[in-house]
C-alpha positions in Angstrom: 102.6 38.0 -76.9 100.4 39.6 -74.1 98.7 42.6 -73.2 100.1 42.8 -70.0 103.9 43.8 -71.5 105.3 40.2 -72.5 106.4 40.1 -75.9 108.5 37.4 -77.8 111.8 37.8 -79.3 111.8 40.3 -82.7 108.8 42.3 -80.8 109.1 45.8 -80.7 106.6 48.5 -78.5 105.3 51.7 -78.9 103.5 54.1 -77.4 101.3 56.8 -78.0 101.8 60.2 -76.3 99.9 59.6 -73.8 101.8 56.2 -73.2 104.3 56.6 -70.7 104.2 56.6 -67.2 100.8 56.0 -65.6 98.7 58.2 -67.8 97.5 55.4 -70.3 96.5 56.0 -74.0 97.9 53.1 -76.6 100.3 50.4 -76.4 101.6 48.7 -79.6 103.5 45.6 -79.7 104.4 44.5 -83.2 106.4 41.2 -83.8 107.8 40.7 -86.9 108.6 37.5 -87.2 105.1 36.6 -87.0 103.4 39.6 -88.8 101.0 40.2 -86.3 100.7 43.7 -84.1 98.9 44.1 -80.7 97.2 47.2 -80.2 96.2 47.2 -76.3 94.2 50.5 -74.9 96.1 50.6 -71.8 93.7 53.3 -69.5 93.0 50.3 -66.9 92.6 53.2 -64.3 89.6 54.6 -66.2 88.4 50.9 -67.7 90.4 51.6 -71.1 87.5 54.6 -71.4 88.7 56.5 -74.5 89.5 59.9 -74.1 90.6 62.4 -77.2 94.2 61.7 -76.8 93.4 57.9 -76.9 91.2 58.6 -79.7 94.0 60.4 -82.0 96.4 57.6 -81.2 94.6 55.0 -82.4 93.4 57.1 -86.0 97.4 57.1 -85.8 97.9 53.8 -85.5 95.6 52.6 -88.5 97.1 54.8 -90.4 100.8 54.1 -89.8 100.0 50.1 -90.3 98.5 50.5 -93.8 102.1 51.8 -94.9 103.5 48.7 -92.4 103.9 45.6 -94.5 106.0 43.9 -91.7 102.1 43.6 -90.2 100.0 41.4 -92.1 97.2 41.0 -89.0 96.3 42.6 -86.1 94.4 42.4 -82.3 92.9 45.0 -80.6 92.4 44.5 -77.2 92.2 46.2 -73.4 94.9 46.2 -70.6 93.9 45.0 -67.3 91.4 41.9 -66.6 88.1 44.1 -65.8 86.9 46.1 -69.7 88.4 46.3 -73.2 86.7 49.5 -73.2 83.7 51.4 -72.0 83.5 54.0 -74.8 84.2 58.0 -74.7 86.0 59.3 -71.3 82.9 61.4 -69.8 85.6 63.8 -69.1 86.0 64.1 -72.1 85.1 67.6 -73.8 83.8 67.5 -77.5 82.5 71.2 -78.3 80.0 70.6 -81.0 79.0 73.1 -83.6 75.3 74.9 -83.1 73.9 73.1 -85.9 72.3 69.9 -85.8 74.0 68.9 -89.0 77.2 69.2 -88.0 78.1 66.8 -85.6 81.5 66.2 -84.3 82.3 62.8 -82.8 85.2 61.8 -81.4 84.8 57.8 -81.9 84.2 58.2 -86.0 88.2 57.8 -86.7 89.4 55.1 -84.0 88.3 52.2 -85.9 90.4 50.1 -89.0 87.9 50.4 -91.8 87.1 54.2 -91.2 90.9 54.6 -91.8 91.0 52.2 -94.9 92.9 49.6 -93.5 92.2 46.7 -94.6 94.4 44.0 -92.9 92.8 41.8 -90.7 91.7 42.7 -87.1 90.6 40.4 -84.3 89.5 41.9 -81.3 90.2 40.3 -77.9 87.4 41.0 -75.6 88.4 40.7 -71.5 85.7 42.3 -68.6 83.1 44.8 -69.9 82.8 45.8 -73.8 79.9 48.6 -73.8 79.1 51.8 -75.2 82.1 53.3 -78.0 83.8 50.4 -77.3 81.5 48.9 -80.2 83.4 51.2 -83.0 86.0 48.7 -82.7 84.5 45.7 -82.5 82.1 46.4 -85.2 85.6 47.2 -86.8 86.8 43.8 -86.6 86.6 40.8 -88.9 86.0 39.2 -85.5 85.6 38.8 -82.1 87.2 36.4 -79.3 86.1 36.9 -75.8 87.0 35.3 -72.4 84.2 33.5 -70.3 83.8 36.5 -68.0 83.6 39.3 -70.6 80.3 41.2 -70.7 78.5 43.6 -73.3 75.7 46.3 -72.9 75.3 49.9 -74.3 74.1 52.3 -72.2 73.5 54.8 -74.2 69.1 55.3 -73.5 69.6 55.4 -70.0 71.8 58.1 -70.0 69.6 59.9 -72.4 72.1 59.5 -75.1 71.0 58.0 -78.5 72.8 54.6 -79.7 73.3 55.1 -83.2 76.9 54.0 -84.2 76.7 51.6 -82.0 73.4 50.2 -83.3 74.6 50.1 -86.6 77.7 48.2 -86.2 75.9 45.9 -83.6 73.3 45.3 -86.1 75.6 43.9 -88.9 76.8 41.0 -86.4 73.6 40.3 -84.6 70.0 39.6 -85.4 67.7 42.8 -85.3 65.9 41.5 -81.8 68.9 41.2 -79.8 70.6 44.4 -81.0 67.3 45.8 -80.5 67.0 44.7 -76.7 70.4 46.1 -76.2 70.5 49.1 -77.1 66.9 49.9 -75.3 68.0 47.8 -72.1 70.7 50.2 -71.3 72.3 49.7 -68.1 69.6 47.0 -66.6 70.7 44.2 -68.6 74.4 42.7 -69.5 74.9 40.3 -72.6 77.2 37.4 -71.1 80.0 36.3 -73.4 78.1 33.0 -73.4 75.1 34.6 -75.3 77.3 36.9 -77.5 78.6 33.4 -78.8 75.0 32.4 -79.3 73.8 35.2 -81.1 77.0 35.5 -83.0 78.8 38.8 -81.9 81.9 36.3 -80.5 83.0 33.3 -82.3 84.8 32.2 -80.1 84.8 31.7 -76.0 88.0 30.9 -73.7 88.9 30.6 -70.3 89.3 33.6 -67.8 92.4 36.1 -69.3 92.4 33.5 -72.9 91.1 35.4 -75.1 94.2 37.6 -76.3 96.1 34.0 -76.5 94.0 32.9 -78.9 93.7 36.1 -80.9 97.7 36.0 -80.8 97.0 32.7 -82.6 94.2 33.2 -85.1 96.2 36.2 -85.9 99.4 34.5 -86.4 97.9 31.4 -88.4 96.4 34.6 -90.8 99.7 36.4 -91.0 101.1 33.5 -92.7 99.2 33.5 -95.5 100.1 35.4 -98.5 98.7 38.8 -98.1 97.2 40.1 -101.2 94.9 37.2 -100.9 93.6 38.0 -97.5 93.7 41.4 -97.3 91.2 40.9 -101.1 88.9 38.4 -99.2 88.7 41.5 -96.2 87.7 43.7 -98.8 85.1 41.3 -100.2 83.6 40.3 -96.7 83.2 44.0 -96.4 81.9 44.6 -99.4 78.9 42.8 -98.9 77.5 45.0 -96.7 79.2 48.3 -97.0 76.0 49.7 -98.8 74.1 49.4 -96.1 76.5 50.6 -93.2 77.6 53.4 -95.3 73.9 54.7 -95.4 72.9 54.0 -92.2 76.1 55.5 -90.4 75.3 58.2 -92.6 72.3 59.3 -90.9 74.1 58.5 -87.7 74.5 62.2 -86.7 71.4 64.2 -87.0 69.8 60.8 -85.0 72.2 61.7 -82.0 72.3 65.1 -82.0 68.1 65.3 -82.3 68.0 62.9 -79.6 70.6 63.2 -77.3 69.4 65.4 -73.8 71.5 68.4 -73.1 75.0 67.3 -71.3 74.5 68.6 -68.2 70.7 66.4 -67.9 73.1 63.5 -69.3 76.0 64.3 -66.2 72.9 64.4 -63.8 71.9 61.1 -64.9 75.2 59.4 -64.7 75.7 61.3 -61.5 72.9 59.3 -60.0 73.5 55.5 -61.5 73.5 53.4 -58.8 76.2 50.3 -58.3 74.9 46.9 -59.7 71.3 47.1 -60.4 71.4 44.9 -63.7 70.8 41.7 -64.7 73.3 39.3 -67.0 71.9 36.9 -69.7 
């Protein structure tokens, strides 16, 4: 089953509104024979950046798969070889109520367990993973990434505060390394060889491998009975939902307080310079 448009025999694909054509949004590949869907942002054009169509479809998609019992496991990944996803579209346009808050973001629905889904999701990291693209990932039960993926949130650089991100980041990593991160910014990339050492990815393959071998954990879970793994989701969850919960819960006033004006935030971005970081 690949990203890329191959599917298998008793696959069927779908796509968002935004799917046809050249326009990009959300792919979905679903193969019922072995259980498992393949969810693939396909906006390779703008680095599978997610923009508010993007962000509906894949609310959508969680939702319709909870009703989907032909899916018993899932894989989120990115189309194209160079990101799985570098966050919000900055063309995007969020009007935001006056009130620091009431914060409307656009990211808070496009991951599994803020739609209560609760069937297993591997993501399948390729190129650069930074900014919103953590909603997902701190989503997933786990992560695969190819040699040549990267990570970094650039949130502090564009005088933008990383809160969601922080949080998620912070249940799979230890405190220091989220830490360095999130306050790196842009300067500094996290190779997918130290996301396997600090834990973030469990597992590292070769060059375009990394949606193979999600395919295959995926299809190894499918086969199991589902009650019991969708139960041992739950409980994996569980463990730590008290401590998300209130920490995303405070997620809002942080960025909204924090966050510089967006047109300071455009000027910054406007004058990023190519390069200029440094990969560990």
């Amino acid at each position: 089953m690949s990203g890329d448009g191959a599917r298998p025999a008793g696959a069927e694909s779908t796509r968002g509104p935004e799917g046809g054509g050249g326009g990009g949004g959300l792919r979905t590949v679903v193969d019922k024979d072995s259980g498992v869907a393949v969810l693939t942002l396909d906006r390779p054009h703008r680095l599978n950046a997610i923009d508010l169509g993007t962000a509906a479809e894949l609310t959508a998609a969680w939702r319709a798969l909870r009703y989907d019992d032909t899916v018993r496991a899932v894989v989120v990944t990115g189309s194209g070889t160079r990101a799985f996803c570098t966050g919000i579209d900055r063309d995007a346009e969020v009007p935001q109520p006056s009130s620091p808050y009431m914060v409307d973001d656009p990211l808070a629905t496009i991951g599994p367990k803020a739609n209560d889904l609760w069937k297993p999701v591997i993501a399948a990291v390729n190129g650069m993973a930074c900014g919103g693209a953590f909603y997902l990932i701190g989503e997933a039960e786990f992560v695969i990434a190819d040699e040549e993926a990267s990570f970094f949130d650039p949130h502090t650089t564009y005088g933008m505060v990383s809160a969601y991100e922080s949080v998620y980041l912070a249940q799979r990593m230890p405190f220091g390394e989220v830490a360095r991160m999130a306050l790196m910014g842009t300067a500094e990339r996290i190779s997918a060889r130290r996301a396997y050492e600090v834990g973030l990815v469990s597992e590292l393959t070769p060059p375009g491998g990394a949606l193979a071998a999600a395919v295959a954990c995926a299809t190894v879970i499918a086969s199991y009975p589902a009650d019991a793994v969708q139960g041992t989701v739950r409980a994996l969850w569980q463990a730590q939902e008290a401590t998300r919960a209130a920490a995303l819960a405070h997620a809002p006033q942080l960025v909204s307080l924090g966050n510089l004006p967006g047109d300071r935030q455009a000027e910054l971005f406007a004058g990023r310079r190519p390069g200029g970081f440094r990969t560990r």
